[in-house]
Structures are given as structure tokens and as C-alpha cells.
ROFI-278996 format. One line per 3 residues: number of its first residue (from 1); their letters; for each residue x, y, z of N, C-alpha, C, CB. Coordinates in steps of 0.1 Angstrom, whole numbers. Glycine has a CB too. Layout:
// residues N
NUM> A> X Y Z X Y Z X Y Z X Y Z ~ ... .
This chain:
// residues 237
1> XXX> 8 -12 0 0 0 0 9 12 0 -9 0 12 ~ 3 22 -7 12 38 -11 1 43 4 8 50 -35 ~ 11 57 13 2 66 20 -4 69 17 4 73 25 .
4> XXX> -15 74 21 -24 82 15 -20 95 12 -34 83 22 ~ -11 101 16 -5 120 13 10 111 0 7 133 39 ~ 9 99 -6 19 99 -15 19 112 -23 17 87 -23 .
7> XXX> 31 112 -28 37 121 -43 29 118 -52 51 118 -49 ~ 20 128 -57 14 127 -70 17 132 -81 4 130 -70 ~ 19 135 -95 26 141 -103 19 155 -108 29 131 -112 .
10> XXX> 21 167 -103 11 177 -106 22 184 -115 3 186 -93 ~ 35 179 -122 45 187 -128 36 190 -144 63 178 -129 ~ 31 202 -150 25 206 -159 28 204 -171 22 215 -158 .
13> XXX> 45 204 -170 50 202 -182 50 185 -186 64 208 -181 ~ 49 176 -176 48 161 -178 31 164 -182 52 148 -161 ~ 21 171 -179 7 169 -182 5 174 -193 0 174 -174 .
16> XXX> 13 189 -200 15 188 -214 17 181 -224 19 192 -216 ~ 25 169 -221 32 159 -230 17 153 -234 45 148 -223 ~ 8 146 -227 -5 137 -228 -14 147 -234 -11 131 -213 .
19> XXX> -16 158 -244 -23 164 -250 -31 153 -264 -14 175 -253 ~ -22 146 -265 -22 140 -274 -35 124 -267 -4 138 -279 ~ -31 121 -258 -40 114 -251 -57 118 -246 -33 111 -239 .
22> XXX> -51 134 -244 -66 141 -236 -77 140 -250 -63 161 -229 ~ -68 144 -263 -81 145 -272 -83 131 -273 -80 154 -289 ~ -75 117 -275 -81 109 -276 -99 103 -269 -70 105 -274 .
25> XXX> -93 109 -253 -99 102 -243 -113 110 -248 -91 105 -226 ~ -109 124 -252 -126 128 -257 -129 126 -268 -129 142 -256 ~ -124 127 -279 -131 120 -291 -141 108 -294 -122 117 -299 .
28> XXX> -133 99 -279 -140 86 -272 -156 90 -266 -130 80 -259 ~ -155 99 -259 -164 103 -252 -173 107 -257 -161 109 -245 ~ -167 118 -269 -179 127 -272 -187 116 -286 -173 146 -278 .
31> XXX> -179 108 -289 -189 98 -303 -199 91 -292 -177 80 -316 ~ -194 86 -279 -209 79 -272 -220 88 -264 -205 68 -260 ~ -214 101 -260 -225 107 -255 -231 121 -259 -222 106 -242 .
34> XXX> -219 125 -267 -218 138 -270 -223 153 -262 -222 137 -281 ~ -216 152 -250 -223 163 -238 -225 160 -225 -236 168 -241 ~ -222 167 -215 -225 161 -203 -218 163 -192 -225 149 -204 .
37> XXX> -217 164 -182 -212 161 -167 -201 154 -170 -222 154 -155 ~ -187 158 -167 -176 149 -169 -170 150 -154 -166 152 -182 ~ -164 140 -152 -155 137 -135 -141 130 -139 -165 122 -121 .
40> XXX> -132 139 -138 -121 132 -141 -112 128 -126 -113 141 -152 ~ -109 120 -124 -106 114 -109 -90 111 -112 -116 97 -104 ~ -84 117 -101 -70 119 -97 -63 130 -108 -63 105 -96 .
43> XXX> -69 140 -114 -70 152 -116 -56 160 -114 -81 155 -110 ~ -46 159 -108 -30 162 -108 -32 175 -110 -19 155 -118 ~ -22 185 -122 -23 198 -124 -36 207 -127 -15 201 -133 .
46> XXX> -48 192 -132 -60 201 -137 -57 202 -151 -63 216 -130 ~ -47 204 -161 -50 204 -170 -56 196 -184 -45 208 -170 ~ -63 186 -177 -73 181 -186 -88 180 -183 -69 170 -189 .
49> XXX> -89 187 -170 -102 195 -170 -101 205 -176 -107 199 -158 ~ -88 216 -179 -93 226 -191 -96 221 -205 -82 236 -194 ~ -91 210 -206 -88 208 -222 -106 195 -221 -66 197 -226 .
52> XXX> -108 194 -215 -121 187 -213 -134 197 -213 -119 180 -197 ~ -130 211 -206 -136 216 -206 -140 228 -216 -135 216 -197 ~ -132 228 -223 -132 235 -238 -132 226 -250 -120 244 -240 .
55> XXX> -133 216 -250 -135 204 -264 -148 208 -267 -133 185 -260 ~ -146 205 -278 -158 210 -288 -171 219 -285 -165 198 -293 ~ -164 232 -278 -168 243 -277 -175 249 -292 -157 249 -272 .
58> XXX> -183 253 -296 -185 263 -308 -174 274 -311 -200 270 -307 ~ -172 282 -299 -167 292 -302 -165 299 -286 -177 300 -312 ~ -159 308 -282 -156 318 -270 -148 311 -258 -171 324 -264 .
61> XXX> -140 300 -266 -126 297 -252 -135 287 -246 -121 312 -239 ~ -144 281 -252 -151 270 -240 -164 275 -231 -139 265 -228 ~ -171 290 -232 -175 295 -226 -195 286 -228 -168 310 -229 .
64> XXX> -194 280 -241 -204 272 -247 -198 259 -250 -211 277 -258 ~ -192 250 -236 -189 239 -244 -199 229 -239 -175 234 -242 ~ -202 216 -243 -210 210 -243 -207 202 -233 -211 205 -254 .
67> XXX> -196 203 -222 -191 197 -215 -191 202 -201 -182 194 -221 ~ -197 199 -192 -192 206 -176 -186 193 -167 -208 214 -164 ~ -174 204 -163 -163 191 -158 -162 194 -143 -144 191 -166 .
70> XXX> -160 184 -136 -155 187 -124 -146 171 -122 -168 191 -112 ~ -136 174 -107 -129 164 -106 -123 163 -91 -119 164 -116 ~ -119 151 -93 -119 144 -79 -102 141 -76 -129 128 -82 .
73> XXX> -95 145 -63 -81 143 -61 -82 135 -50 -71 155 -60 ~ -67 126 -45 -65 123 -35 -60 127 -26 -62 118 -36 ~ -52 145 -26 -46 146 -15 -51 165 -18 -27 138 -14 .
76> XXX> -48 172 -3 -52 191 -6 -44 192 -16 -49 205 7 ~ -33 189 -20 -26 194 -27 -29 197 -40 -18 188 -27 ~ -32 185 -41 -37 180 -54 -50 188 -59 -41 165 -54 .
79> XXX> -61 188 -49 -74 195 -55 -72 210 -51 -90 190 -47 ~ -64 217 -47 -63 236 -46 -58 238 -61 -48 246 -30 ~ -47 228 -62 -38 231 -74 -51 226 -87 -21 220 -73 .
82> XXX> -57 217 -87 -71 217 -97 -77 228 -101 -83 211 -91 ~ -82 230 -88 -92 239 -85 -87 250 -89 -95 241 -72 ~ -76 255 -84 -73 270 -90 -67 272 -101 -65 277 -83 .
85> XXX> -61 261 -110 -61 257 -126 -69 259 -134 -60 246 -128 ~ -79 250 -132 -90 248 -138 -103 253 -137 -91 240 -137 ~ -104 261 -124 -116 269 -121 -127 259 -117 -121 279 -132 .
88> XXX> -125 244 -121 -136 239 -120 -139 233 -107 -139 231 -130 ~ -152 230 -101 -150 224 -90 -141 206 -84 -164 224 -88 ~ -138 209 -76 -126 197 -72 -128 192 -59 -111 201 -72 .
91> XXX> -128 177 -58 -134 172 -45 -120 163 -40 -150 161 -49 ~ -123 165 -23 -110 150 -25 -122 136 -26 -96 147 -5 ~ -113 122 -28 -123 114 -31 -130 108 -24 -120 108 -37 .
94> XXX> -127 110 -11 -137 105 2 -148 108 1 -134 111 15 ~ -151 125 -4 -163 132 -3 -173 127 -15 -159 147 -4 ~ -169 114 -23 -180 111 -39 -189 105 -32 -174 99 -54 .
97> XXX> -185 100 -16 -194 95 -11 -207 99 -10 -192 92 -3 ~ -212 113 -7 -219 118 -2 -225 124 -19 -214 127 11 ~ -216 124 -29 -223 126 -47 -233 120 -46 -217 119 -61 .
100> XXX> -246 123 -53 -258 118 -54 -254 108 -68 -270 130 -56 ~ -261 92 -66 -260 86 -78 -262 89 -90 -266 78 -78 ~ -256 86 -98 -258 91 -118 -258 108 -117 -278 84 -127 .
103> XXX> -245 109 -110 -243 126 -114 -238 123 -125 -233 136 -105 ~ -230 114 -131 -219 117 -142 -224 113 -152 -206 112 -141 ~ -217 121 -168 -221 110 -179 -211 105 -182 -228 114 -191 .
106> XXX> -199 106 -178 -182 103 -182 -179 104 -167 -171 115 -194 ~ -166 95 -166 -160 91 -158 -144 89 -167 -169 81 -152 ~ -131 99 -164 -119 93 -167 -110 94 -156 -112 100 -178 .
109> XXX> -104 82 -157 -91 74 -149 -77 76 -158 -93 55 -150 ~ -71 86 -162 -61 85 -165 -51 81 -160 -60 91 -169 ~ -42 70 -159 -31 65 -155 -33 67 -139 -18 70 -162 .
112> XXX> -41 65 -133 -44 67 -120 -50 52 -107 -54 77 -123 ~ -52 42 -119 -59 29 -110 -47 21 -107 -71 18 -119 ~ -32 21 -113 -19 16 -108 -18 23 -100 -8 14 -115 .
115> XXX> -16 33 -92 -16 38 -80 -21 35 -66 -20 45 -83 ~ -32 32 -68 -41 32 -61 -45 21 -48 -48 33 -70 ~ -46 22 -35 -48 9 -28 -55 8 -30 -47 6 -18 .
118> XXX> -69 2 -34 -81 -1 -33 -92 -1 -45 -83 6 -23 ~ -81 -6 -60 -88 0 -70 -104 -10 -74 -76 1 -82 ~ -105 -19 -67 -121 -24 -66 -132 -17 -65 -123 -31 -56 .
121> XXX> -126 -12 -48 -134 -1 -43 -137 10 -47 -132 2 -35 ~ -126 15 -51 -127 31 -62 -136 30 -76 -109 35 -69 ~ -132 13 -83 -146 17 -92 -160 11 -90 -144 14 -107 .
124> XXX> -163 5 -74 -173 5 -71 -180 16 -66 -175 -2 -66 ~ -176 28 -62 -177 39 -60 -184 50 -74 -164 40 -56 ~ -172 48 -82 -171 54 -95 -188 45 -102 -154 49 -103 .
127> XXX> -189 37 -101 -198 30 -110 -215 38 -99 -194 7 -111 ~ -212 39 -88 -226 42 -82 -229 57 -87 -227 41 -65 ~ -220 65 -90 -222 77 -92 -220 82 -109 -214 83 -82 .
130> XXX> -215 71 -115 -218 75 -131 -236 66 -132 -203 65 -146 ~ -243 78 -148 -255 77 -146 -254 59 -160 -265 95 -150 ~ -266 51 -159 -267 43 -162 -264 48 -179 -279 37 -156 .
133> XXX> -259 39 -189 -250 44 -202 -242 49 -201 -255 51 -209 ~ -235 58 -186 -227 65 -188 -212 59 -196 -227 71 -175 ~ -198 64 -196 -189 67 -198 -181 63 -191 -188 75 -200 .
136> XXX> -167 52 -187 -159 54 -179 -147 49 -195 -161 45 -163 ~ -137 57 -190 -125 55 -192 -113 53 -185 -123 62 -197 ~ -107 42 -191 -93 37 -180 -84 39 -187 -92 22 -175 .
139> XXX> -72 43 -183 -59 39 -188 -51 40 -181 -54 45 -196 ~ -42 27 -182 -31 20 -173 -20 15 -180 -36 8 -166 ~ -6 15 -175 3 8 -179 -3 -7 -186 12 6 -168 .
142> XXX> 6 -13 -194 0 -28 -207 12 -33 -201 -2 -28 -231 ~ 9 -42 -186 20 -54 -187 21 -71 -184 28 -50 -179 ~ 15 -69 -197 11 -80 -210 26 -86 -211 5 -71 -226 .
145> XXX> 36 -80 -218 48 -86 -222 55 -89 -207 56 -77 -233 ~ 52 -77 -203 62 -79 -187 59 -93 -180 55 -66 -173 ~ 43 -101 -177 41 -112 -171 43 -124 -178 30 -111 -167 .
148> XXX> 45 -119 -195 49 -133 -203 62 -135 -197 49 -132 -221 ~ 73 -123 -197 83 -126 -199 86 -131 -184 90 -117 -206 ~ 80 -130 -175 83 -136 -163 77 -149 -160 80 -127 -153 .
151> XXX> 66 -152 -165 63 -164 -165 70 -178 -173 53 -162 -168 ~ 75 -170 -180 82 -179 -188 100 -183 -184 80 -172 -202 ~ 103 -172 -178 110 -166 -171 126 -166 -177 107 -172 -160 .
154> XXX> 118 -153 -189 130 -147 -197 137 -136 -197 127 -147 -207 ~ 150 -133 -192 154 -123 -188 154 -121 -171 147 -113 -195 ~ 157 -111 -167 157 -105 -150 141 -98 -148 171 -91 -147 .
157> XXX> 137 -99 -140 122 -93 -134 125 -81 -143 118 -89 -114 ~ 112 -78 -145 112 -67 -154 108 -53 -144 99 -70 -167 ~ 116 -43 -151 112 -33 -142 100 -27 -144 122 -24 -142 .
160> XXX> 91 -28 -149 77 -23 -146 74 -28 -136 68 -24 -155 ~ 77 -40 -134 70 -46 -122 71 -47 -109 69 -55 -122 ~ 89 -33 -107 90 -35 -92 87 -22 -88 104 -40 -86 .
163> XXX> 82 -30 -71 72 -19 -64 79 -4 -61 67 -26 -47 ~ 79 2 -60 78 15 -66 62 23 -65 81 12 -81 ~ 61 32 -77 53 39 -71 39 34 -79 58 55 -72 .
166> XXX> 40 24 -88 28 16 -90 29 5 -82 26 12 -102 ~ 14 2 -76 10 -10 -73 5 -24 -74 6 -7 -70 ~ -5 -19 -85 -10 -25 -92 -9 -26 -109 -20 -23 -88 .
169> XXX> -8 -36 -115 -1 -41 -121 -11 -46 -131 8 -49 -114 ~ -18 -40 -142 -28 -48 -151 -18 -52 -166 -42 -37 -156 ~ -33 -65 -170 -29 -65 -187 -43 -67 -190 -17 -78 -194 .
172> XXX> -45 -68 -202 -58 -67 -205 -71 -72 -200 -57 -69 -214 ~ -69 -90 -195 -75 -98 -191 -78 -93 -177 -68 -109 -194 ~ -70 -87 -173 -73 -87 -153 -78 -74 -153 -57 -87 -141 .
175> XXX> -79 -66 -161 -83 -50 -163 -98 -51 -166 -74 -42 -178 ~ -100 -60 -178 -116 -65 -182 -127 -72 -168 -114 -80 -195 ~ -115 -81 -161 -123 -91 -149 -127 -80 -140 -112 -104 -140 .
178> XXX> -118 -71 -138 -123 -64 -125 -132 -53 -128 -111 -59 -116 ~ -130 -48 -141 -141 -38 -146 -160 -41 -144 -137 -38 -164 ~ -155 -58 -150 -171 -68 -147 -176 -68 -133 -171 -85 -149 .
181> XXX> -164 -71 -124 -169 -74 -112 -175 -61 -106 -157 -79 -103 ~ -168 -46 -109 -172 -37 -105 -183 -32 -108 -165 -30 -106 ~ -192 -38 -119 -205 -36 -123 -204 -30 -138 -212 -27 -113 .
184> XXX> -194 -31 -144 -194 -22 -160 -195 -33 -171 -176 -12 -164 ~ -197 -29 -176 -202 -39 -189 -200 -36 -205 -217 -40 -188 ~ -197 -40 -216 -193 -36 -228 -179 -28 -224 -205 -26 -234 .
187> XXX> -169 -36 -220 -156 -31 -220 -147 -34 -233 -150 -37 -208 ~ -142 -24 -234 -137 -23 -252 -125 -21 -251 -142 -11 -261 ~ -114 -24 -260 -102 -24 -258 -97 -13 -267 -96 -36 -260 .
190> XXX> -95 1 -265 -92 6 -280 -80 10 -281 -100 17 -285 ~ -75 8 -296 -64 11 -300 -55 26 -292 -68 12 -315 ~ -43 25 -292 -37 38 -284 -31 47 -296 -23 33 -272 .
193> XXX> -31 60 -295 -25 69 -304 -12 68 -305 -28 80 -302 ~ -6 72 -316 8 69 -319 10 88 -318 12 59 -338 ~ 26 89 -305 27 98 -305 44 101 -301 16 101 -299 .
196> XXX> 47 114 -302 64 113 -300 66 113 -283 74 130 -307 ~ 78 116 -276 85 117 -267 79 128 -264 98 118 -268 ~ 74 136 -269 70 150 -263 51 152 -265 82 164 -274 .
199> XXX> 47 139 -266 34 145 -272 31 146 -281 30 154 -270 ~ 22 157 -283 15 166 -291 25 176 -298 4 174 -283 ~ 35 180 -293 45 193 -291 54 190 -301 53 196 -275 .
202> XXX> 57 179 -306 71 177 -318 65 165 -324 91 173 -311 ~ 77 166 -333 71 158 -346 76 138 -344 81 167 -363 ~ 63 134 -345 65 119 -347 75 112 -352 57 114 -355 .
205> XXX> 87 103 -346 95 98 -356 86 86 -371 108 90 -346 ~ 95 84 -382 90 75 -389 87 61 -381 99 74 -399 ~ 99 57 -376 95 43 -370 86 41 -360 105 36 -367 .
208> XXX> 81 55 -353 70 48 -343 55 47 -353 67 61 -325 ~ 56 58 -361 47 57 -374 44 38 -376 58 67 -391 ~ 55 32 -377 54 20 -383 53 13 -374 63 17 -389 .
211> XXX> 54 10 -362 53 1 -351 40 3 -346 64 2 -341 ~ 31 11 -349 19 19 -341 12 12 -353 18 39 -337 ~ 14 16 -362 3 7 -379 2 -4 -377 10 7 -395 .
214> XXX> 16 -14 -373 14 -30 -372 11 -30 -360 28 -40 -375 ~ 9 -28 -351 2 -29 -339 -14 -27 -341 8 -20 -329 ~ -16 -17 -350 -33 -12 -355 -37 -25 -364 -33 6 -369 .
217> XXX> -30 -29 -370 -31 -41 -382 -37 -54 -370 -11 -46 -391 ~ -30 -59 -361 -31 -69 -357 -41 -66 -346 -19 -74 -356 ~ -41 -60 -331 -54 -50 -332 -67 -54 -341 -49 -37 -337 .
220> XXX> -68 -53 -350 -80 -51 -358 -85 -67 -366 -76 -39 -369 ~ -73 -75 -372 -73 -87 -376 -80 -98 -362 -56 -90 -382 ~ -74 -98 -352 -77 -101 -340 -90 -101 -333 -69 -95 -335 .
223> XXX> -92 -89 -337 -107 -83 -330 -101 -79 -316 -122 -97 -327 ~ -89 -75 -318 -82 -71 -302 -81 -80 -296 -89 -62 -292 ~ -77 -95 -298 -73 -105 -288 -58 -105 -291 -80 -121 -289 .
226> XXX> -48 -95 -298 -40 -90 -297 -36 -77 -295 -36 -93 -302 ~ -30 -76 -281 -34 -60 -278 -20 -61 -268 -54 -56 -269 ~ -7 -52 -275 2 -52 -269 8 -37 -270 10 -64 -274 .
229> XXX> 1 -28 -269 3 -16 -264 12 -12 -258 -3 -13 -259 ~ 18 -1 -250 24 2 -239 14 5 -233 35 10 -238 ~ 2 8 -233 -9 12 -225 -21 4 -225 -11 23 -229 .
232> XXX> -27 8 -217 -44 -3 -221 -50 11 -218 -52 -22 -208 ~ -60 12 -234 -67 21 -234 -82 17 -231 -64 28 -247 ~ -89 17 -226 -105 8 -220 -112 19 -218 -105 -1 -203 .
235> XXX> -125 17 -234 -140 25 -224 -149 11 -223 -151 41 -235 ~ -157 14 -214 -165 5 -203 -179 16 -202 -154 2 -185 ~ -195 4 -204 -202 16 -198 -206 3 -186 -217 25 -209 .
């Protein structure tokens, strides 16, 4: 188990790099619901409650976007620094208890359920307070190759897998089981964006161009019973 006051990563410039992730995570969102109450949970610098909260705005900086966000941290630190980022309202996550059921129409987890002690409970939580159809999104480290290669037991333990500041440890199969158990259903595996070292911010090399295509190829031939990402991208309603 991590303390509860652990180190969270609120460095802005690491939250700029995932621009390239944030439109993913909404382009996802907005083809199933298009509009709505969004809760993004463990929320760090807040800036993808801005960028959440100005997506497909018409016009005036997000001032008409189709989207009202609020979000959920684990420690004060974390929700002042939200809060006063993002302007939008910010809870720590003790307090979802007292959320009235089916506030949300989206629900995102960005790289936040490896962290976590108690990630059962957090999306039994999460699931009482998204509304029925709603939206959840997950994304977690893919260690998929990591447990082949230890099961098989090729090479030295792999370092994704020592304890450190993740805990928990998914691949696709154990990511899907516990999503079910938590009450979600129609869990989807979707492809991850191909992007540089820096994001959104510089330019793609050729070869990740090519390693991200044959990974899309097989992905798709498969129906996703090949899915070897560096990430597991999951929407679940």
C-alpha cells in the first residue's frame, strides 16, 4: 500500500506531453454521449479538466462547451492546485461518497488505477455515481509482455513490475475481470494513439509511425485478442 498523502505528479510540463491522449480520451467520449457532466478522478495539475472543458466548444474559449467538468483528487494538494487551474469544482475522493447517484455522464481514470490501494473499491464507487449508459475511461500501464516474460522466465524481473510507485499491475485480461466485477459492462479495448516523446508538441518519428500501424493491423485482424500496447486504453459503460 502507497500513504495516503503519497507524491502525485502535478509537474504541468509532464501533463502537457499527454495532450495527445486528452483529445483521444474525448473524441471517445464525445462519439458515445456527446455532452455532459464529466469527473475526471485523480486530476493532478487540472489540465485536462481545461482541455475537457473546452473540447468542442462552438466558439468563445469553451465558454459554450458541451461539456461541464469537475474532478476528484487524492490529497489538498492536489485539489487547490485543480481547483485553481481549472476553475472547475474539485473534490478530494472521500467526499464522492456523499455525490448523489448518476451525477456523471463520463467518468476518466487516466493512468491513475496503478496507483491506487483499493482499486475495486474506487470503481465501485465510481460506477454508483456514473449515470446508467454513462462513460468510464481507463488507462493503465499494458503489462502484458512484462508477465509473459516472467512467466516464462525470460530475462531478469522486469522493471515495470517493481514496487515502486505503482502498485497494481494490469494487462488486459485482469483490467476486463475487475471492470465486470465492479459492475461495467461492454468493456472495449481501443487502439492507443501513436505519438512522440514529447506529445502533441514535436514531430512523430518515422518508425514509431510504423510500429503503431502493425500494432493497428493486428489489433483489428484479431478483434483485439492482440493487444500489446504500452498502454491499455479501456472504455467500459
Amino acid at each position: 500500500e502507497r500513504p495516503v498523502a503519497a507524491e502525485t505528479h502535478y509537474d504541468h510540463r509532464q501533463q502537457l506531453r499527454h495532450f495527445h491522449l486528452y483529445r483521444r480520451v474525448m473524441e471517445e467520449i464525445d462519439r458515445r454521449i456527446g455532452g455532459g457532466h464529466l469527473l475526471d478522478v485523480g486530476c493532478a495539475g487540472g489540465l485536462f479538466l481545461v482541455f475537457a472543458g473546452v473540447f468542442a466548444s462552438e466558439h468563445h474559449g469553451g465558454i459554450n462547451s458541451r461539456y461541464k467538468v469537475s474532478g476528484a483528487g487524492f490529497d489538498p494538494q492536489e485539489v487547490e492546485l485543480a481547483k485553481r487551474i481549472s476553475g472547475a469544482p474539485v473534490v478530494r475522493l472521500e467526499e464522492l461518497g456523499s455525490v448523489t447517484e448518476n451525477s456523471f455522464d463520463a467518468i476518466t481514470l487516466l493512468n491513475v488505477l496503478e496507483h491506487v490501494n483499493h482499486p475495486s473499491h474506487l470503481l465501485r464507487q465510481l460506477r454508483r455515481v456514473l449515470r446508467p449508459g454513462g462513460v468510464l475511461v481507463v488507462v493503465v500501464p499494458n503489462n502484458e509482455l512484462a508477465f509473459w516474460k516472467l512467466r516464462h522466465g525470460i530475462g531478469g524481473r522486469p522493471e515495470s513490475l517493481t514496487a515502486n510507485e505503482h502498485i497494481n499491475h494490469f494487462r488486459p485480461g485482469s483490467l476486463r475481470r475487475l471492470l465486470n466485477a465492479a459492475g461495467f459492462s461492454q468493456v472495449e479495448l481501443r487502439p492507443v494513439s501513436v505519438h512522440s516523446a514529447y506529445g502533441s508538441i514535436s514531430r512523430v518519428p518515422v518508425k514509431h509511425w510504423m510500429k503503431h500501424s502493425a500494432y493497428r493491423v493486428l489489433h483489428a485482424c484479431t478483434g483485439a485478442g492482440c493487444y500489446i500496447y504500452s498502454e491499455i486504453f479501456c472504455v467500459a459503460k
